[in-house]
Backbone as CSV, one residue per row, in Angstrom:
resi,resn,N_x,N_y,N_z,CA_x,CA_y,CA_z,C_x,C_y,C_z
1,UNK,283.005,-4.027,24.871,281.640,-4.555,24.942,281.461,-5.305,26.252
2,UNK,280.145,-5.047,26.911,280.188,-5.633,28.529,279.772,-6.925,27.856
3,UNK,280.278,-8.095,28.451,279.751,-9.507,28.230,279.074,-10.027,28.592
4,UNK,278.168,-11.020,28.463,276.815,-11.350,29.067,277.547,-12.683,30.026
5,UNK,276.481,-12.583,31.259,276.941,-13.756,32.026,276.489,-14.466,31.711
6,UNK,276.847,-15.723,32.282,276.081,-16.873,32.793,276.638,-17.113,33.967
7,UNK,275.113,-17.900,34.831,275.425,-18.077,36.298,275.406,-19.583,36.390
8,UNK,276.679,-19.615,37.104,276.319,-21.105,37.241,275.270,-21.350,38.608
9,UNK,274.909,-21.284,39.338,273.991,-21.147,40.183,273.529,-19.653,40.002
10,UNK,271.630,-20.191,40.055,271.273,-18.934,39.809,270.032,-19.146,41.049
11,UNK,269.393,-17.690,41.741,269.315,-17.548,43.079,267.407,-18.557,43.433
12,UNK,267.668,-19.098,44.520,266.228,-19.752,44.957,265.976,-19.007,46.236
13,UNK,264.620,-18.618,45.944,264.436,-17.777,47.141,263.654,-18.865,47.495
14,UNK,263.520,-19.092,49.436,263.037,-19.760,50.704,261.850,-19.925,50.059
15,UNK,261.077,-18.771,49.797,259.889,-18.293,50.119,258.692,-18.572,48.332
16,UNK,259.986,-18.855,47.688,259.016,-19.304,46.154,259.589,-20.958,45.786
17,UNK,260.266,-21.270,46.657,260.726,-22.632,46.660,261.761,-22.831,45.370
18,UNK,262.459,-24.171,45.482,263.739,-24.238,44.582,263.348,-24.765,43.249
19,UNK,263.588,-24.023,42.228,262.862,-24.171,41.511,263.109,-23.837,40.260
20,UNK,262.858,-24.522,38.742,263.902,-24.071,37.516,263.006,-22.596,36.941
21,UNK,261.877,-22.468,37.414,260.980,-21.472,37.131,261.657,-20.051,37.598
22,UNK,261.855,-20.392,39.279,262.358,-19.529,39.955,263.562,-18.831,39.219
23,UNK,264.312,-19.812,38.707,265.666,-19.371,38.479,265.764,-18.724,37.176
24,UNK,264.732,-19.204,36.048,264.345,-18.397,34.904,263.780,-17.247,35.882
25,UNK,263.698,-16.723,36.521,262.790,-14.974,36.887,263.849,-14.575,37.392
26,UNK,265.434,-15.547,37.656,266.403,-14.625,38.121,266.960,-14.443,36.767
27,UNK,266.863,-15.044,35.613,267.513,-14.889,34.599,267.415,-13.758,33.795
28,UNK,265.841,-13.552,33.735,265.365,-12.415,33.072,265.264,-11.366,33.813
29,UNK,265.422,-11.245,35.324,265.914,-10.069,35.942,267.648,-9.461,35.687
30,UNK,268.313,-10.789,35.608,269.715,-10.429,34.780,269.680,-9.977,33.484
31,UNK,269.074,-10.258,32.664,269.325,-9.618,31.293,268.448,-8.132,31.163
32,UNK,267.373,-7.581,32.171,266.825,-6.357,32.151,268.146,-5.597,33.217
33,UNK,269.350,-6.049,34.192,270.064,-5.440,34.116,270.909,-5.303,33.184
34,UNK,271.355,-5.729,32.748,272.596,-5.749,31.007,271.895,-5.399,30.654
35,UNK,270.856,-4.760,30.471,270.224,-3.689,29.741,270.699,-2.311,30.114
36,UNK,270.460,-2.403,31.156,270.603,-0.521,31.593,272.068,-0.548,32.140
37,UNK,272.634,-1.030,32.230,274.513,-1.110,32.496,275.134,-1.091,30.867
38,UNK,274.138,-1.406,30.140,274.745,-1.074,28.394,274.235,0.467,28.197
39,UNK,273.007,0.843,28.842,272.788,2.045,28.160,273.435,3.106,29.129
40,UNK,274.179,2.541,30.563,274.585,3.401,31.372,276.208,3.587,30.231
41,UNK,276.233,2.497,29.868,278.128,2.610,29.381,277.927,3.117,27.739
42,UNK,276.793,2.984,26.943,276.776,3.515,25.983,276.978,2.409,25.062
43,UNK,276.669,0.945,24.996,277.457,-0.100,24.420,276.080,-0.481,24.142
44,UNK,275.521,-0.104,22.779,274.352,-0.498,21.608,274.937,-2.379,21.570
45,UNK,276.102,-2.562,21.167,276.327,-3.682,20.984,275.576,-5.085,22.058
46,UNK,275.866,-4.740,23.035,275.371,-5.507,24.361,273.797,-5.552,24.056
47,UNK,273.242,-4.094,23.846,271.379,-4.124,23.728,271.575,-4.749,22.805
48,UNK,271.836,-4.837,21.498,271.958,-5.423,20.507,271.381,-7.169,20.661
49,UNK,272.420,-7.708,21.339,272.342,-9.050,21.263,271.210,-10.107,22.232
50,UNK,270.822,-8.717,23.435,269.398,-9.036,24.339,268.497,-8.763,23.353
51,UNK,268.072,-7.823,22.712,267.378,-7.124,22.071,266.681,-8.411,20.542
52,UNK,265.109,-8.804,20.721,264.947,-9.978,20.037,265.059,-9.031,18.364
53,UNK,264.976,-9.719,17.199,265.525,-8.957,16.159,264.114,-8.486,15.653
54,UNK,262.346,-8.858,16.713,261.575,-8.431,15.615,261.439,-7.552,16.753
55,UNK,262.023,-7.156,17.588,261.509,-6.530,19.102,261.082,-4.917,18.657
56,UNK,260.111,-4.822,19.535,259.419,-3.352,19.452,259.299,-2.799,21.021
57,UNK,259.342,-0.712,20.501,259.548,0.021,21.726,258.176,0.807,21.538
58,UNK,257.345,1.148,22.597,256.167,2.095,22.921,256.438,2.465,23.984
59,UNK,255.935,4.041,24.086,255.225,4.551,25.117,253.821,5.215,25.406
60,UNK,253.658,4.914,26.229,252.041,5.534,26.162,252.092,6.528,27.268
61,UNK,251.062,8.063,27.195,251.134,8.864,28.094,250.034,9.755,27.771
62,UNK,249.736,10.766,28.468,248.368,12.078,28.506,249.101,12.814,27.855
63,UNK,248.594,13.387,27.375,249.086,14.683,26.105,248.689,15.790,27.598
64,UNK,248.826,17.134,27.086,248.481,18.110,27.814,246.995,18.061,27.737
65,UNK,246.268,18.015,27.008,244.553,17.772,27.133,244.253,16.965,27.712
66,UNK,244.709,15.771,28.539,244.405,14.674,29.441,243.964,13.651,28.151
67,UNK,244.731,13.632,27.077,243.272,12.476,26.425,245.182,11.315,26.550
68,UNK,244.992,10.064,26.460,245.908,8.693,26.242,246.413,9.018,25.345
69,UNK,247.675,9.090,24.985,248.573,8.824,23.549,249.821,7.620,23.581
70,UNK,249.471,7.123,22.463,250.392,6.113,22.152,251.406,6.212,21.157
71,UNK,252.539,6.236,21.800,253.536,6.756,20.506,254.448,5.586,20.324
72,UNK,255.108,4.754,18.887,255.182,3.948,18.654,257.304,4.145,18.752
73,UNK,258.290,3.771,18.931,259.371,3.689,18.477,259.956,2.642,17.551
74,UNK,261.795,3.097,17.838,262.176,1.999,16.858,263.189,1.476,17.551
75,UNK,263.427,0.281,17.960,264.780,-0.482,18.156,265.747,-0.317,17.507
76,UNK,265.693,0.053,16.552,266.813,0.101,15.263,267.824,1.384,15.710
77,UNK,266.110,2.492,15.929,267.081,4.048,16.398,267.284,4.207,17.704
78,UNK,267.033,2.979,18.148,267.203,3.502,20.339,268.490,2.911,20.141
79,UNK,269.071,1.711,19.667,270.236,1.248,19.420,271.091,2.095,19.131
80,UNK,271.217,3.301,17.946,271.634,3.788,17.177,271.805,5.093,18.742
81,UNK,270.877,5.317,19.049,270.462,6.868,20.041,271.637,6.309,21.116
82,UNK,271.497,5.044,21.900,272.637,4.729,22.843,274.042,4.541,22.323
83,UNK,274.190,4.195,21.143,275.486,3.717,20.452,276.349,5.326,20.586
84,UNK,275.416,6.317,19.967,275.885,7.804,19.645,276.824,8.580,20.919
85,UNK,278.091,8.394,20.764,278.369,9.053,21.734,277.639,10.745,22.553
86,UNK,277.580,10.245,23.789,276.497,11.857,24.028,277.086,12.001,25.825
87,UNK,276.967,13.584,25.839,277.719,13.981,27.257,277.221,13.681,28.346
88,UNK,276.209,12.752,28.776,275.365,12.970,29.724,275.002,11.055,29.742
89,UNK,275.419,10.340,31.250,274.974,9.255,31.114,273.350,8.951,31.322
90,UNK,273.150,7.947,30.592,271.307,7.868,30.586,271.448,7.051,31.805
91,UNK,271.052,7.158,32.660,270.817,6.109,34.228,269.467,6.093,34.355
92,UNK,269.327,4.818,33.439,267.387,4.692,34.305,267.864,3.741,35.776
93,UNK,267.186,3.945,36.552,267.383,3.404,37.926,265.944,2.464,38.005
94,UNK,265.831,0.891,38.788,264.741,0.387,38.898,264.680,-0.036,39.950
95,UNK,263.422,0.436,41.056,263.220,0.130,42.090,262.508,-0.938,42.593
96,UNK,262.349,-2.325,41.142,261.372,-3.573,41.661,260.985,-3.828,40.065
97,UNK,261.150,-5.354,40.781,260.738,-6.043,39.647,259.970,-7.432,39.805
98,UNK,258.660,-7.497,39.377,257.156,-8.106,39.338,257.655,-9.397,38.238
99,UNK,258.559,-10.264,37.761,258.602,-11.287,36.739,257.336,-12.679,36.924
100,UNK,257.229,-12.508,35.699,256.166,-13.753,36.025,257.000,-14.937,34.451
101,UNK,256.939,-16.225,34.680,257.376,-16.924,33.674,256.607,-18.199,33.187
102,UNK,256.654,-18.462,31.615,255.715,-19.156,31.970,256.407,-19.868,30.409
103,UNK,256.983,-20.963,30.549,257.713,-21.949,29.813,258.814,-21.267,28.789
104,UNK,258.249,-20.717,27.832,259.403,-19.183,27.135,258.689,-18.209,26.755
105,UNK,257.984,-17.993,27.612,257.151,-16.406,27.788,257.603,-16.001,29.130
106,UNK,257.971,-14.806,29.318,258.187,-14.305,29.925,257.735,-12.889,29.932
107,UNK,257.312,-11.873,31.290,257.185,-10.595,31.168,257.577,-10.066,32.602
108,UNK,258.018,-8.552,32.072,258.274,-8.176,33.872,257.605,-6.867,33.928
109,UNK,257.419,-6.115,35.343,256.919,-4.788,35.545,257.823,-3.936,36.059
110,UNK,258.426,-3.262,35.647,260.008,-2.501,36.337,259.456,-1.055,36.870
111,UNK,259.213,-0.624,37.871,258.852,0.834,38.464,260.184,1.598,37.819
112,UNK,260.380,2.460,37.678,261.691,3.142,36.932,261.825,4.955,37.280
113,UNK,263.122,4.940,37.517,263.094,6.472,37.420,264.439,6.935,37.073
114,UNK,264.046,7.783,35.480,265.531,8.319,34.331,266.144,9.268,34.839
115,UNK,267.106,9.145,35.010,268.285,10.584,35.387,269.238,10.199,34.302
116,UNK,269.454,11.971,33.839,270.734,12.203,32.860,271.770,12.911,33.823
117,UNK,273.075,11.559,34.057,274.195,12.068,34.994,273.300,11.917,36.188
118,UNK,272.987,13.190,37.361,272.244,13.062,38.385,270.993,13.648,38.659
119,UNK,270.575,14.234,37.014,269.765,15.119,36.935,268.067,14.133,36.477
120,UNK,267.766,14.472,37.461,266.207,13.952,37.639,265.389,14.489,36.072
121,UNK,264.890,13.361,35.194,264.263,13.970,34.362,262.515,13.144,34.257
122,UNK,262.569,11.908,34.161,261.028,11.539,34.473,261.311,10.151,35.283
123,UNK,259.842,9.413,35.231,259.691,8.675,35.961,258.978,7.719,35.239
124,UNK,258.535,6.499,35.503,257.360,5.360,35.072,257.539,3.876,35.466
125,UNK,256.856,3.250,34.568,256.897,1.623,34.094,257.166,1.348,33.136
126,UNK,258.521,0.266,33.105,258.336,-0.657,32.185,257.752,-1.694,32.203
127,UNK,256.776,-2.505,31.213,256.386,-3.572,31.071,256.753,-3.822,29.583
128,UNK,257.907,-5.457,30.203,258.144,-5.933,29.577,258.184,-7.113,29.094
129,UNK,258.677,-7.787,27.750,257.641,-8.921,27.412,259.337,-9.495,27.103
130,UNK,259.165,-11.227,26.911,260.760,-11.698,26.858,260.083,-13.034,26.124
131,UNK,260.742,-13.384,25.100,261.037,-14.491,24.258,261.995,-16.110,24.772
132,UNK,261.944,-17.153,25.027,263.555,-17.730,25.570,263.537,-17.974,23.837
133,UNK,265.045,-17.532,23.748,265.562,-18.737,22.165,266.710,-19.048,22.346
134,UNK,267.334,-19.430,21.684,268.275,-20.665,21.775,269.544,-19.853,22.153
135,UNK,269.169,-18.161,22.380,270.401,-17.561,22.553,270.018,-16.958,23.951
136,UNK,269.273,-17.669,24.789,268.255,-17.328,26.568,266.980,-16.293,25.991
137,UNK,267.040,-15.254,27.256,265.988,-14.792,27.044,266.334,-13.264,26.487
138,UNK,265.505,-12.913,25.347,265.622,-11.852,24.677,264.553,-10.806,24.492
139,UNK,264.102,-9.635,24.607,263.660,-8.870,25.167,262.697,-8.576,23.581
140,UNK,261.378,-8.760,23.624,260.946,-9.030,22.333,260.045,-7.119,22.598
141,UNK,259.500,-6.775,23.553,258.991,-5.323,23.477,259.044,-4.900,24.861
142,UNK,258.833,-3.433,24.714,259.410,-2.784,26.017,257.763,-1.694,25.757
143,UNK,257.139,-1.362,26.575,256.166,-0.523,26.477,256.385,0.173,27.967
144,UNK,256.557,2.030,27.705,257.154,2.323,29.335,255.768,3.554,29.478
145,UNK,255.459,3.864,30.470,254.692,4.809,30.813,255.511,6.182,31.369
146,UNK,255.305,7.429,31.264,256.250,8.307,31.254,255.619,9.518,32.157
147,UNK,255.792,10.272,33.492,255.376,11.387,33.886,256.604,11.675,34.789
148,UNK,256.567,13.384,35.290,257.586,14.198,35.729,257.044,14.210,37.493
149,UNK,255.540,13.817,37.832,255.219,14.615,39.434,255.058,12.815,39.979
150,UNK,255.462,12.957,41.152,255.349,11.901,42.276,255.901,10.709,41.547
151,UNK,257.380,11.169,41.621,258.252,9.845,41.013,259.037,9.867,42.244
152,UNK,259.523,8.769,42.863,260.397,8.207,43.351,261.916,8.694,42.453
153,UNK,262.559,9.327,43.181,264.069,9.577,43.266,264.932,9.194,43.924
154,UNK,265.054,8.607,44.868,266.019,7.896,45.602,265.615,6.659,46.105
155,UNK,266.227,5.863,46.618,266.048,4.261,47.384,264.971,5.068,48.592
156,UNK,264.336,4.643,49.101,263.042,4.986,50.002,263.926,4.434,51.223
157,UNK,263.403,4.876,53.272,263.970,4.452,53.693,264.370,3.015,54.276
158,UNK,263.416,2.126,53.779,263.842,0.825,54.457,264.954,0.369,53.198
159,UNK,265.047,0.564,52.227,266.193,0.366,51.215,267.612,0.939,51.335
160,UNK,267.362,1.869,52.307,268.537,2.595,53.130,269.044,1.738,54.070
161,UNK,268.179,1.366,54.751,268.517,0.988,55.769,269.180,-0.490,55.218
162,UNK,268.365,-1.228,54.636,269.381,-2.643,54.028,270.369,-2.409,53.642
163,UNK,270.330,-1.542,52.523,271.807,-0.982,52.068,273.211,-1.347,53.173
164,UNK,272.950,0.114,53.925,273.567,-0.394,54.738,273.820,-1.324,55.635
165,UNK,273.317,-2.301,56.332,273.174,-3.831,56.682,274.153,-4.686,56.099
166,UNK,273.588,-4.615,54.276,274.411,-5.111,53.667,275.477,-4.979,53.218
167,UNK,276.067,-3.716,53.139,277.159,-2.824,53.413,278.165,-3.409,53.624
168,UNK,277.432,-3.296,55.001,278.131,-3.179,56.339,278.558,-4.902,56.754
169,UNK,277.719,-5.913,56.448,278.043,-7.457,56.514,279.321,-7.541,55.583
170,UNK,279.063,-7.337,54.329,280.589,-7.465,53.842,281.770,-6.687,54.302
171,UNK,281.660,-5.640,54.851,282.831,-5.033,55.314,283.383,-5.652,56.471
172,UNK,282.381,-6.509,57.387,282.919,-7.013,58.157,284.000,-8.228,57.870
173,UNK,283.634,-8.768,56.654,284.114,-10.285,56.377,285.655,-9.433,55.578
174,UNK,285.875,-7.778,55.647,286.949,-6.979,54.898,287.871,-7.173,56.428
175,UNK,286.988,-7.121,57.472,287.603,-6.479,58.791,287.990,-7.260,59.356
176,UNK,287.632,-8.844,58.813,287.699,-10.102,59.655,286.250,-9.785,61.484
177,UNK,285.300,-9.563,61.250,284.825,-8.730,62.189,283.505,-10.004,62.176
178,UNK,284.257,-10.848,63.075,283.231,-11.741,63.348,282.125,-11.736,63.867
179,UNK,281.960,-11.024,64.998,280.586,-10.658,65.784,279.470,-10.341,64.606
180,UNK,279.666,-8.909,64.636,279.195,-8.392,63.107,278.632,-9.229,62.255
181,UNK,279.550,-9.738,61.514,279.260,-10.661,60.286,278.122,-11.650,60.532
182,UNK,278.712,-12.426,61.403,277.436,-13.481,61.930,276.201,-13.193,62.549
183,UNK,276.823,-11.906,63.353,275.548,-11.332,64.160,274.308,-10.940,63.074
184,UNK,275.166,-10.577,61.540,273.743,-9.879,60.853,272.895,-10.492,59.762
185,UNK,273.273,-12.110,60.487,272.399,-13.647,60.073,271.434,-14.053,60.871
186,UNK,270.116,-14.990,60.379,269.262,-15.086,61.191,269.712,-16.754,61.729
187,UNK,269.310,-17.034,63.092,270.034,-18.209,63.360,269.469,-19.491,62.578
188,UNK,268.854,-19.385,61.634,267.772,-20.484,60.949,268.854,-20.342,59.377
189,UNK,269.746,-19.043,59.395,269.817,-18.562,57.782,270.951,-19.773,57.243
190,UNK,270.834,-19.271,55.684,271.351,-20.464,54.936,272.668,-19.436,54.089
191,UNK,273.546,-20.228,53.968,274.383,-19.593,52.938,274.975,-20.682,52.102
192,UNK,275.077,-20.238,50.505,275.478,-21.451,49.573,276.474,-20.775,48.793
193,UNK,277.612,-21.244,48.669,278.883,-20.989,48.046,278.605,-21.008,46.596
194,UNK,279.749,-21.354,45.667,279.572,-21.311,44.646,280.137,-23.385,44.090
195,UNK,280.382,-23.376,45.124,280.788,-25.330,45.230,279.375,-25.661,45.395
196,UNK,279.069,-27.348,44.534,277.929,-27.626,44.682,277.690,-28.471,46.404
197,UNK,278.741,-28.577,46.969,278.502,-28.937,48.055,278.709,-27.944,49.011
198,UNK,278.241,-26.799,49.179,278.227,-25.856,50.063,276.937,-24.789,50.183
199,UNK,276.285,-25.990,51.121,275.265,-25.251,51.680,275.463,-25.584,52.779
200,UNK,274.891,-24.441,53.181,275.660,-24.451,55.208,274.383,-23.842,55.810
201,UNK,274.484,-24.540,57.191,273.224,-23.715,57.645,274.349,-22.596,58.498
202,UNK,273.674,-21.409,59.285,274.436,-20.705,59.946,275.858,-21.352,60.918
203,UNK,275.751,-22.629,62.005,276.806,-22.723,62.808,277.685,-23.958,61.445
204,UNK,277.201,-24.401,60.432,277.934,-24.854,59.849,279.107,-24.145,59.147
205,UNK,278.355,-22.260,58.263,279.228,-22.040,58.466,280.329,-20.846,58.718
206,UNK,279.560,-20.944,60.383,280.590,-20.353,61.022,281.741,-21.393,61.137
207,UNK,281.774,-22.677,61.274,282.583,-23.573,61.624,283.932,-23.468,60.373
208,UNK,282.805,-23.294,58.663,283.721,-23.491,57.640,284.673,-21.858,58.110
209,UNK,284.048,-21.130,57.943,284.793,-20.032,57.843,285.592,-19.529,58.698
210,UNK,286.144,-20.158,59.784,286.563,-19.825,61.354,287.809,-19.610,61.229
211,UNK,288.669,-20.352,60.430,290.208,-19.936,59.944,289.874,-18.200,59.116
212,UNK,289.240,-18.414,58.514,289.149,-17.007,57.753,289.039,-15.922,58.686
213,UNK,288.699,-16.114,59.641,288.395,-15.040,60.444,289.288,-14.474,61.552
214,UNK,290.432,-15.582,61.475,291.118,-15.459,62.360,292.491,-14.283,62.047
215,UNK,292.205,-13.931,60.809,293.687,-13.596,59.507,292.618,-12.146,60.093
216,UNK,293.790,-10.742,59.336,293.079,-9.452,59.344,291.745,-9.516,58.390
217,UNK,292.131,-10.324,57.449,290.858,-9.916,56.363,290.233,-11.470,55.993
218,UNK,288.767,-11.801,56.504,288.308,-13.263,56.066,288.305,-13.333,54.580
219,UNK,287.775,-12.454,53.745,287.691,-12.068,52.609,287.120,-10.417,51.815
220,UNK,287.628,-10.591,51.230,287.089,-8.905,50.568,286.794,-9.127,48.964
221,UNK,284.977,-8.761,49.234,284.467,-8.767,47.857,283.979,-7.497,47.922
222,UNK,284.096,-6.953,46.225,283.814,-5.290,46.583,282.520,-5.096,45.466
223,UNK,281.288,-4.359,45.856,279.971,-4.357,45.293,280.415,-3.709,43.966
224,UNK,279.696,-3.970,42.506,279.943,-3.207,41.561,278.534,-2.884,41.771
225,UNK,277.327,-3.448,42.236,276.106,-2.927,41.403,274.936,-3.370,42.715
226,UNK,274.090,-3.318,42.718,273.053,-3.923,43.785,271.493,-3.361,43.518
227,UNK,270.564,-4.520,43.624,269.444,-3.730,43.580,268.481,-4.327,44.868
228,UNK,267.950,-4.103,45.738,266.778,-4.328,46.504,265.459,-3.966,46.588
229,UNK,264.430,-5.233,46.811,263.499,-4.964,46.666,262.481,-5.282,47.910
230,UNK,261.670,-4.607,48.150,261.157,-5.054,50.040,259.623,-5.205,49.516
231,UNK,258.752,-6.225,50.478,257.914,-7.050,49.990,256.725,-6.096,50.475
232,UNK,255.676,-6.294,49.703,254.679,-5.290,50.062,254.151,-5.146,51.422
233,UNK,254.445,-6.419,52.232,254.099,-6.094,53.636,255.239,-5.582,54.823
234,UNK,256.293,-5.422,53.980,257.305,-4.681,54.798,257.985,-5.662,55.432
235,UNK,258.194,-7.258,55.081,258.434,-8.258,56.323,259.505,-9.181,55.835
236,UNK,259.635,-8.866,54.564,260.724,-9.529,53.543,261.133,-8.945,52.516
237,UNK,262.652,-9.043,52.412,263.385,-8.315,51.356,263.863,-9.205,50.100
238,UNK,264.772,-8.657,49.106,265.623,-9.530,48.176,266.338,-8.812,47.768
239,UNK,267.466,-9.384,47.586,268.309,-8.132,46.919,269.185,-9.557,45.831
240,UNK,270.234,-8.970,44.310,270.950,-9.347,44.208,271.724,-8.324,43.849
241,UNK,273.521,-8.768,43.496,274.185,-8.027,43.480,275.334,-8.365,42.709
242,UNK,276.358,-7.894,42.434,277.381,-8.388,41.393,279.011,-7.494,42.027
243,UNK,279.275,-8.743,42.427,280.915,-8.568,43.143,281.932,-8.879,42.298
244,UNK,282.834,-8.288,42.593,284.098,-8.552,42.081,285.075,-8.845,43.722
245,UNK,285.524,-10.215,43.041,286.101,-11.360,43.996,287.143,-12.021,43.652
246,UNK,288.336,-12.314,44.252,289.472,-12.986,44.100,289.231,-14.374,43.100
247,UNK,287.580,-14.747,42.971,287.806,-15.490,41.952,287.286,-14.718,40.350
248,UNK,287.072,-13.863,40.687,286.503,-12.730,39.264,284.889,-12.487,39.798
249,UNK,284.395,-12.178,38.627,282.874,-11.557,38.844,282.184,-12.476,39.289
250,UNK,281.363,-12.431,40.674,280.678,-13.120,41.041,279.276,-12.603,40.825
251,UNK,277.450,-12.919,41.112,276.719,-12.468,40.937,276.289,-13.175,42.499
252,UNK,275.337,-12.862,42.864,274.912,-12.957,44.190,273.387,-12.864,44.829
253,UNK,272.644,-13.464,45.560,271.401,-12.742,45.714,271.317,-13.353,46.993
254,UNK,270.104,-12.368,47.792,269.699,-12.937,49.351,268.677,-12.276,49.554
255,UNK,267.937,-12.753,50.516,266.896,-12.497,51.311,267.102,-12.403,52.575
256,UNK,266.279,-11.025,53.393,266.442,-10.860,54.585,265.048,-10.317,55.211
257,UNK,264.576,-10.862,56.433,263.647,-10.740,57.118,263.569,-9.458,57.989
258,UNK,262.441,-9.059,58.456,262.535,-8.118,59.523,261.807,-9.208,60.838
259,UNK,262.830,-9.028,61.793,262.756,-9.829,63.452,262.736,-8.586,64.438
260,UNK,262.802,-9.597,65.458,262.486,-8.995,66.944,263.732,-7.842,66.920
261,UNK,264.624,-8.544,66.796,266.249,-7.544,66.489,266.458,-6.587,65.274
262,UNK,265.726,-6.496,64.431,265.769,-5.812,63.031,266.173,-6.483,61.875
263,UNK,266.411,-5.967,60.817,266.798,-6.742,59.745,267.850,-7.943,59.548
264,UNK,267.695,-9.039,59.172,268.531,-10.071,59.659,268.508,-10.523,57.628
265,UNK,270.065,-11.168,57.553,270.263,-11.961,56.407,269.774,-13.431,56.599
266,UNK,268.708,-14.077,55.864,268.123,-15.246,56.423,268.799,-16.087,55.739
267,UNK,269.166,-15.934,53.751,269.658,-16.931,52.988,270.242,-16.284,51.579
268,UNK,271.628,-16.324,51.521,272.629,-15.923,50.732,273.140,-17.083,49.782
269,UNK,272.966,-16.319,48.383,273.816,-17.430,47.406,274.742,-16.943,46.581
270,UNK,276.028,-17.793,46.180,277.392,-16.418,45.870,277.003,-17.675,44.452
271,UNK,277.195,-17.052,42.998,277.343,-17.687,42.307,278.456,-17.229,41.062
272,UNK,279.492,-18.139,41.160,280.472,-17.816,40.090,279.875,-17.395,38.512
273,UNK,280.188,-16.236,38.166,279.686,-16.022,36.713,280.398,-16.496,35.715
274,UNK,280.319,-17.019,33.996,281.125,-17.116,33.807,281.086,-16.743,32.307
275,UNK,281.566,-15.721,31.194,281.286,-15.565,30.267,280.627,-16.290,29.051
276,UNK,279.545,-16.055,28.626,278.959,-17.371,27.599,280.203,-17.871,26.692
277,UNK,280.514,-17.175,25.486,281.357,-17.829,24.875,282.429,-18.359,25.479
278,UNK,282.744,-18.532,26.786,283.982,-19.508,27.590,282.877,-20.517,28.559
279,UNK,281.707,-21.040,28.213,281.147,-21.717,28.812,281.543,-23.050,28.408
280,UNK,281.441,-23.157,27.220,281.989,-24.640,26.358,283.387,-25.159,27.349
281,UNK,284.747,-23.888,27.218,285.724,-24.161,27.926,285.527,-24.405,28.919
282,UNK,284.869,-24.301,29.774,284.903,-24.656,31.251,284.099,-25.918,31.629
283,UNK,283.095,-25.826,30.909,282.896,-27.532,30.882,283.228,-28.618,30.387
284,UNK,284.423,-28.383,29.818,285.958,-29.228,29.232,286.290,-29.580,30.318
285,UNK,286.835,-27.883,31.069,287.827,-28.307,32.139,287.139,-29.149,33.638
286,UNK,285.995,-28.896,33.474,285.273,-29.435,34.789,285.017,-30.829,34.323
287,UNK,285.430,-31.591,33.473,285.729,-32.561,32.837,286.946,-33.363,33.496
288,UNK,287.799,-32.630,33.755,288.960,-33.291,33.677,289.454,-33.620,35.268
């Protein structure tokens, strides 16, 4: 069963200010991924426990006569449909996500496009609606819109192009490849560790990290997952992402600008994850 995180720092973007709101819209962007990483692995159990217990599934779509149809599902049997072992992984892929929050209401707009294995089958929206209860936020209905023509199939090209950027920044910190690394920061950018005293502006820390760089490898974190999203005017990005790191699973998010020089990392946050039911334990040990 994949385990649900918790972040101990969870991401503030520059640009929506620091903020507990903010960080609830990173929360419920985390639990709509543990959504589709359960239905990519087949683990009902995981939907299970996001999944609120009165929660409801719709889709709405044109019949072949053009008239609206609304067809109603069941949580009970989508659970049951992912649980079922079957030859073909379900990969819905989501290219953006619209969260709005508003004390323990929550809803998001997910653009989406389903492939079985690599095989292109439709496209749409989810809009979705989220509950907080005492167990975070739980996914109370899912209503998706469904068609086969002018769907998005791949990352588009400025999502290419970050990709690689971002790639390519961590491989440097694999290569010890200082130029690189720093070079693909903006000189204003911020980076925050997973220590509550580590926020650095850029020459701060180049300064922290300068032994690291000096060894073949400063560090090597290797991507399990990543999603980016670029701002409707083409001038700001976000991405987060989920590493696996010499201290275990980290989760991660940043923002990057487009400048005079091209895409630049403006402000990066690495945040240690740490399994819920070992949360109690660790705030024992951070006790002591």
């Amino acid at each position: 069963m994949k385990k649900h995180l918790f972040l101990l720092c969870l991401l503030s973007l520059p640009f929506l200010g620091f903020s507990q709101e903010n960080s609830e819209r990173t929360a419920v962007v985390i639990t709509i991924m543990e959504m589709f990483d359960a239905m990519r692995a087949g683990d009902s159990a995981t939907l299970g426990a996001i999944f609120h217990p009165d929660m409801r599934m719709m889709s709405t779509f044109y019949d072949k006569d053009g008239k609206p149809q609304l067809r109603m599902g069941s949580a009970e049997g989508f659970l049951k449909a992912v649980g079922t072992p079957h030859d073909k992984v379900w990969d819905e892929r989501i290219w953006g996500y619209d969260v709005q929050v508003d004390q323990t209401l929550a809803t998001a707009w997910t653009p989406y496009s389903f492939f079985l294995d690599d095989q292109f089958s439709h496209c749409g929206v989810n809009a979705f609606q989220f509950s907080k209860t005492e167990k975070g936020w739980q996914i109370l209905q899912i209503m998706d819109t469904r068609q086969r023509e002018g769907c998005q199939t791949e990352a588009n090209d400025t999502q290419k192009e970050l990709e690689t950027l971002i790639a390519g920044w961590h491989k440097a910190a694999t290569d010890a490849d200082e130029d690189t690394y720093f070079g693909s920061m903006t000189e204003n950018s911020v980076f925050i560790g997973t220590d509550a005293s580590e926020r650095w502006s850029l020459k701060e820390f180049k300064g922290y990290a300068e032994a690291a760089f000096q060894k073949d490898t400063a560090w090597d974190f290797t991507t399990k997952s990543r999603t980016i999203t670029v701002s409707e005017d083409g001038r700001q990005a976000w991405w987060d992402e989920q590493l696996d790191t010499w201290m275990g699973v980290c989760m991660a998010s940043g923002v990057l600008s487009k400048t005079e020089q091209g895409w630049k990392i403006a402000h990066y946050q690495l945040s240690l994850a740490v399994p819920n039911e070992k949360i109690k334990d660790f705030q024992e040990m951070l006790k002591k």
